[in-house]
Steps between C-alpha positions, in 0.01 A plus 500: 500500500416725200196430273612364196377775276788727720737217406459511145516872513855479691689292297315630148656848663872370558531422107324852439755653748812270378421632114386862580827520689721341221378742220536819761861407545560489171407829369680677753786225400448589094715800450782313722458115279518760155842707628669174643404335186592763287161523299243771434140535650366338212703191534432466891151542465482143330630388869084605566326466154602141462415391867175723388453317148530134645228565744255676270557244245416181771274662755164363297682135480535456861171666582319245328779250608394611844091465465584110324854398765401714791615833545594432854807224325591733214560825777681265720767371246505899349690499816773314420565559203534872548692431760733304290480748193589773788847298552605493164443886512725546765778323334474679174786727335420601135139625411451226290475227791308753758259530237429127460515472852214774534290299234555138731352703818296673288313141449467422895342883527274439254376172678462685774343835359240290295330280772559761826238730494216209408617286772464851738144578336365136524642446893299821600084549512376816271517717753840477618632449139580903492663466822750205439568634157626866658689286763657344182575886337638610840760211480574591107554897701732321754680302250555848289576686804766280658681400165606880425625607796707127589600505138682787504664395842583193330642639212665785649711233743489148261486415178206496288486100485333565868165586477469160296628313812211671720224303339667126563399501894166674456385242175608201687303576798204591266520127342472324825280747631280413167544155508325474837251767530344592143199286418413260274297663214142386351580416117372619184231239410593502140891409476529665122829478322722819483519680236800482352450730188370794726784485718761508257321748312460746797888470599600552168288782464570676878882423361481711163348778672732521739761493266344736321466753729882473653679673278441824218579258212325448155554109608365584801167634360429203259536256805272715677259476233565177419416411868191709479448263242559190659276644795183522255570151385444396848215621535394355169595163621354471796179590383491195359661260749240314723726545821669821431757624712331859498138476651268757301190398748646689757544811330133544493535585842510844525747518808746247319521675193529872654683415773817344318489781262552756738765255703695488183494917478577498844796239544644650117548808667695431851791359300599877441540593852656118618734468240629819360487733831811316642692596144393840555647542901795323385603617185367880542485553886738288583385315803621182662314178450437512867321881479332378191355219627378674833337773256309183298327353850282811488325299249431167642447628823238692375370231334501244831322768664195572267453141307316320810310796556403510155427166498274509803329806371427315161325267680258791654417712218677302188777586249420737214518833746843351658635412152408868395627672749846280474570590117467846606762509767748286271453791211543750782833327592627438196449894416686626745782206398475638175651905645824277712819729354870467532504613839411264813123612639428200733186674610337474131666135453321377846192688376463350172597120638242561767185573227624205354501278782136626668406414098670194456380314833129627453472391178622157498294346767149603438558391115635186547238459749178643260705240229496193710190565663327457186621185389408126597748331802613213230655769290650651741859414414407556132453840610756585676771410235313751262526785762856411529547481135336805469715667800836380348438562128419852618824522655678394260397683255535787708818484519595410140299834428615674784888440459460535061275795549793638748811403274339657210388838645842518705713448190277779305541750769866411570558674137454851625526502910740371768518102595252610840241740332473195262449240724273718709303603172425150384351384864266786469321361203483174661361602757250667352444244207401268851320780656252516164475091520365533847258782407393245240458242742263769734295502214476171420387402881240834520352388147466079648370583832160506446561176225722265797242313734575407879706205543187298607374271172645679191578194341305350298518120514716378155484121430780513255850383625791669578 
């Protein structure tokens, strides 16, 4: 019989593995959805930003949902209803309903992404923490690494409404599975009220900017600054709320603060690769789904390989070295992403997805880890909704940048040169417009190391609530 800690870990990892897999699929899936459907990249990205949006906007609700309920009830029924919201996907036919589809599961992975990784850090001792947190990275490698290369099987020989189907089996095992094994949680002491204002305020905020930043519009820019507004009003407000939905005690911590700064550089910059590399070996090299999801595992494998390692070395010699030498592999990647041409050069593809990967799965665990490690156990769940938050709103805005950024450089260029120099042209600055965000990001974690403590006792014991 396992120990229950290996339990927890095991079921925690088949909704990590069920939603890794889900959003793999799909970007290999995306240029197939946008020529069935008869839209543009911009309009098919929305398939990604919404499901994106909904989960950055709710993450911090059912964190704190999950320190007052239990996180172990609110991951369990994130099960079902992503399972459910993957159903309607599968049954959709205009963009419209996918969409709202994507926003319904959207709601069960944010259950699930909010409460997850406390539930992991709370079921293992200190020093196994790094450990069980690069098992969980190697299963968000797996998840990456087997969507790609069965997407484009699946897509190649079904319809697109597939991959959706894929996650019914797997989520309904994962809610009885839950139901039986996951723990009962030890409360908040304090059951404060939510805060309404800060959550509405924050979604309506995340929601401008994203509008904002999806299109080259003079609309576009005043929602973007009018959500820039709406994001300092928040801030505003919950200074002033006595249970705020955003705690400022814990960004006196050092390896809070840093830590999801340099997660949000880091996660704002893989969009590029995840989401517009399939465009590029469909529309310029054209490659079958099935090639150009084999060529996207290099990736997550990668990633599978090095995150457990990195998370077991964290817990040797600590973060701020791993996390430095991470944002300089991504920028290395992303560099030689940046000199891709019209021609197919599979060697410099696998080269560049490769830095990303080694960077990718050696940065993730050792931060979360540092993060976690430096908080109390009761906010825990609290926690782990920000770094998801924080992981997803860097997403998504990388990709509202990344695709705008794309479309308006592409257009400019396609003025004086041929439909593939074009294309080829406006990846390059992408590329390196990512490559410079991860130098930033080396920076950033050289300049903090000698501020973040050791995960042992960096918090400082805050009687207000949360």
């Amino acid at each position: 019989m396992l120990e229950v800690k290996w339990q927890v870990l095991i079921v925690i990892c088949i909704g990590i593995f069920m939603s890794t897999l889900d959003g793999s699929i799909l970007n290999i899936a995306n240029p197939t959805i946008a020529r069935n459907m008869s839209i543009s990249m911009q309009q098919v990205q929305w398939v990604v930003t919404a499901y994106m949006l909904v989960i950055t906007a709710t993450l911090l609700f059912f964190g704190k949902l999950g320190d007052q309920k239990g996180s172990s009830k609110i991951y369990t029924y994130g099960f079902l209803v992503f399972t459910i919201g993957s159903f309607f996907c599968s049954i959709a036919s205009t963009l419209q309903f996918l969409v709202s589809a994507r926003i319904f599961q959207a709601i069960g992975a944010s259950m699930m992404m909010a409460t997850g990784i406390g539930i992991v850090s709370n079921a293992f001792p200190a020093q196994e923490r790094g450990k069980a947190l690069g098992i969980t990275g190697s299963v968000v490698g797996i998840g990456n690494m087997t969507g790609p290369s069965l997407g484009g099987l699946l897509v190649a020989k079904f319809s697109w409404p597939v991959i959706f189907l894929l996650n019914i089996p797997i989520g309904l095992v994962g809610f009885i599975l839950a139901t039986r094994y996951l723990p009962v949680d030890s409360l908040a002491p304090e059951q404060a009220p939510f805060d309404l204002q800060g959550n509405l305020l924050f979604a309506l905020a995340a929601t401008l900017l994203l509008l904002g930043l999806s299109q080259d519009t003079s609309i576009n820019y005043n929602l973007f600054f009018l959500g820039f507004i709406f994001m300092l009003l928040f801030i505003l407000a919950e200074k002033r709320q006595p249970y705020p939905l955003l705690n400022f005690h814990l960004f006196y911590i050092k390896n809070f603060t840093y830590g999801n700064i340099m997660a949000f550089l880091s996660y704002a910059t893989q969009t590029a690769a995840i989401f517009l590399l399939p465009f590029y070996m469909d529309r310029v090299l054209h490659l079958s789904p099935a090639t150009s999801g084999l060529i996207m595992t290099i990736t997550p494998v990668t990633m599978a390989l090095t995150a457990p390692l990195a998370g077991n070395l964290s817990d040797k010699i600590g973060a701020p070295r791993l996390t430095s030498a991470a944002f300089l592999l991504m920028s290395c990647g992303h560099i030689i992403l940046s000199t891709l041409s019209t021609s197919y050069d599979l060697p410099r593809i696998a080269l560049g997805l490769l830095l990303l990967g080694i960077g990718l799965g050696g940065f993730g665990s050792p931060n979360n880890s540092s993060i976690l490690g430096s908080i109390p156990k009761e906010k825990a769940g609290y926690a782990g909704g920000f770094i998801a938050t924080v992981r997803n709103f860097g997403f998504a805005l990388g990709i509202a940048t990344s695709v705008t950024t794309f479309t308006l450089l592409f257009n400019h260029k396609l003025q004086g040169l041929p439909y593939m120099l074009a294309y080829s042209g406006a990846n390059t600055w992408v590329y390196r417009i990512n490559a410079a965000i991860c130098l930033l990001g080396l920076l950033l974690s050289v300049i903090s190391s000698q501020h973040r403590q050791p995960v042992q006792n960096s918090y400082k014991n805050f009687d207000q609530p949360v």
